[in-house]
C-alpha positions in Angstrom: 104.2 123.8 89.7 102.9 120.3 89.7 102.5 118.8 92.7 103.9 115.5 93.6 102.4 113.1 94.3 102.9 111.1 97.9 103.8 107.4 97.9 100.6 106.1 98.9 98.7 107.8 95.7 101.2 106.1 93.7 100.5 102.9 95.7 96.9 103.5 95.7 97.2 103.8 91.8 99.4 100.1 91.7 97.0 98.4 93.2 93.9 99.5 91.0 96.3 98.8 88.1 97.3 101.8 86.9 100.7 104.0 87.5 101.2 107.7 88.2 100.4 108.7 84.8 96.2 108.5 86.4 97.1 111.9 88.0 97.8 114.4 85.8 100.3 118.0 86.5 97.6 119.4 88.2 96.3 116.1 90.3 93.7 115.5 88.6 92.7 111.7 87.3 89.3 110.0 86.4 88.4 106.3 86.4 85.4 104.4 85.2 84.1 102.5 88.1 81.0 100.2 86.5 79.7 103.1 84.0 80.3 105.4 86.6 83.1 108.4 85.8 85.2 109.2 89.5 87.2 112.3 89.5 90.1 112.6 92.2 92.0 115.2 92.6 94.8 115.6 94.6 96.2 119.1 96.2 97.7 120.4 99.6 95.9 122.8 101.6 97.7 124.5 104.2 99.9 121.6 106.0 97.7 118.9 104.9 97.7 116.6 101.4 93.9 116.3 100.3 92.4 113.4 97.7 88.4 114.7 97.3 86.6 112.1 95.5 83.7 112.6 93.2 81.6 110.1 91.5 79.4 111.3 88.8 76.1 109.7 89.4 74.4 111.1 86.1 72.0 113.7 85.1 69.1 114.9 86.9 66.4 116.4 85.4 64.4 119.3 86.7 61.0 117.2 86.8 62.7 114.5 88.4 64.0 116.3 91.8 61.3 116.3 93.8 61.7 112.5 94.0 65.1 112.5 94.6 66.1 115.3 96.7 63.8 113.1 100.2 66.2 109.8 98.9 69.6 111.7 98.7 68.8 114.1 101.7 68.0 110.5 104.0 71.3 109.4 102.3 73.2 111.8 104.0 72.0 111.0 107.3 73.7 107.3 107.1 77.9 108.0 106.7 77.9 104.0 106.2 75.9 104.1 103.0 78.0 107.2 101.5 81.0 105.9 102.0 81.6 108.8 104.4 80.7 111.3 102.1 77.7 113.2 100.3 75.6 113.0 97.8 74.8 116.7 96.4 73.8 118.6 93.2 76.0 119.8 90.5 74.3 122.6 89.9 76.1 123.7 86.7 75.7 120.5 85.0 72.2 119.1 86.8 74.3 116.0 87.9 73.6 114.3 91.0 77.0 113.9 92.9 78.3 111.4 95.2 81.3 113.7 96.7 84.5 112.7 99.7 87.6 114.5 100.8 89.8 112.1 102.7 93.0 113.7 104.7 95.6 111.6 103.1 97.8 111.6 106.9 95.0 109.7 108.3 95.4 107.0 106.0 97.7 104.4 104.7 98.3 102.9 101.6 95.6 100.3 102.0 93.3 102.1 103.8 93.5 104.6 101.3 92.7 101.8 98.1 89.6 100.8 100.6 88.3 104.0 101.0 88.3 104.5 97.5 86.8 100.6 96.9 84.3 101.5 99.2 83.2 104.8 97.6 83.1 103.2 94.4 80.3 100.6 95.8 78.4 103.5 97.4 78.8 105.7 94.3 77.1 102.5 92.2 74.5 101.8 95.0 73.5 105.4 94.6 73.1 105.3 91.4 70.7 102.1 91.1 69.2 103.7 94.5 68.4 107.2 92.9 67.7 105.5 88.8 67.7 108.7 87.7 66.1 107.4 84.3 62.8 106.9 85.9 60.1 109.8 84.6 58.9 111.9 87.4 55.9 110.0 89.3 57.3 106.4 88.9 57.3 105.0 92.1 61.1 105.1 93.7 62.9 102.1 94.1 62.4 99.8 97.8 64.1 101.5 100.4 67.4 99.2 101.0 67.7 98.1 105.1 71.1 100.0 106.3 73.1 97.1 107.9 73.7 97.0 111.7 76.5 99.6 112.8 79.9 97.7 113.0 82.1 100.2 113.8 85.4 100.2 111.6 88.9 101.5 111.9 90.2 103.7 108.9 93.6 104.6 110.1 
């Protein structure tokens, strides 16, 4: 059975322009965010209604982890510059992974449409950051200052 999906999806999916039809029968829907492919999918678990986000931030060759693995491992320690979530290895398909499950109850309808806004800037900031098209022993890009902590409501 399909599930359906609550108002603030639908809402979520207005406001980036789109209509219900970007979640498919199984809550699944994909967007192109500035060459970047993010998967949602929606699903209930127990009492609560999930939306795990997942922005594809391209292949990662085997030669090429070394380098990364210190940059996306330092990533994780800042929630601000992941959006809240985590960048992590696809291991099937060598992709590095920016990845986020948000509880949709803790959420509204915009907060939801500015968590997503705001993954999607981490997911592309990641992917300049890590320039996975760089050959193993070019120099990684300048380290980017984190701003100063402003703490920020998401409810």
């Amino acid at each position: 059975m399909p599930p359906t999906l609550p108002a603030k999806l639908s809402a979520m999916a207005k406001a980036l322009g789109r209509d219900d039809t970007l979640f498919d029968e199984q809550g699944a829907g994909a967007l192109l965010v500035d060459g970047i492919v993010l998967l949602l999918q929606y699903f209930v678990e127990d009492d609560a209604q999930v939306l795990v986000l997942a922005a594809d931030l391209g292949p990662l060759a085997q030669e090429a982890r070394a380098r990364v693995y210190p940059m996306m491992l330092a990533g994780n320690t800042s929630w601000r510059s992941v959006a809240g979530g985590a960048l992590a290895l696809d291991e099937t398909r060598h992709h590095a992974m920016l990845m986020l499950r948000l509880d949709l109850a803790e959420l509204d309808g915009a907060a939801l449409t500015g968590r997503l806004h705001a993954f999607s800037d981490a997911a592309v900031s990641w992917r300049a950051r890590l320039d996975l098209s760089q050959p193993d022993g070019a120099a990684p890009p300048a380290a980017q200052p984190e701003p100063a902590f402003i703490p920020a409501s998401f409810a």
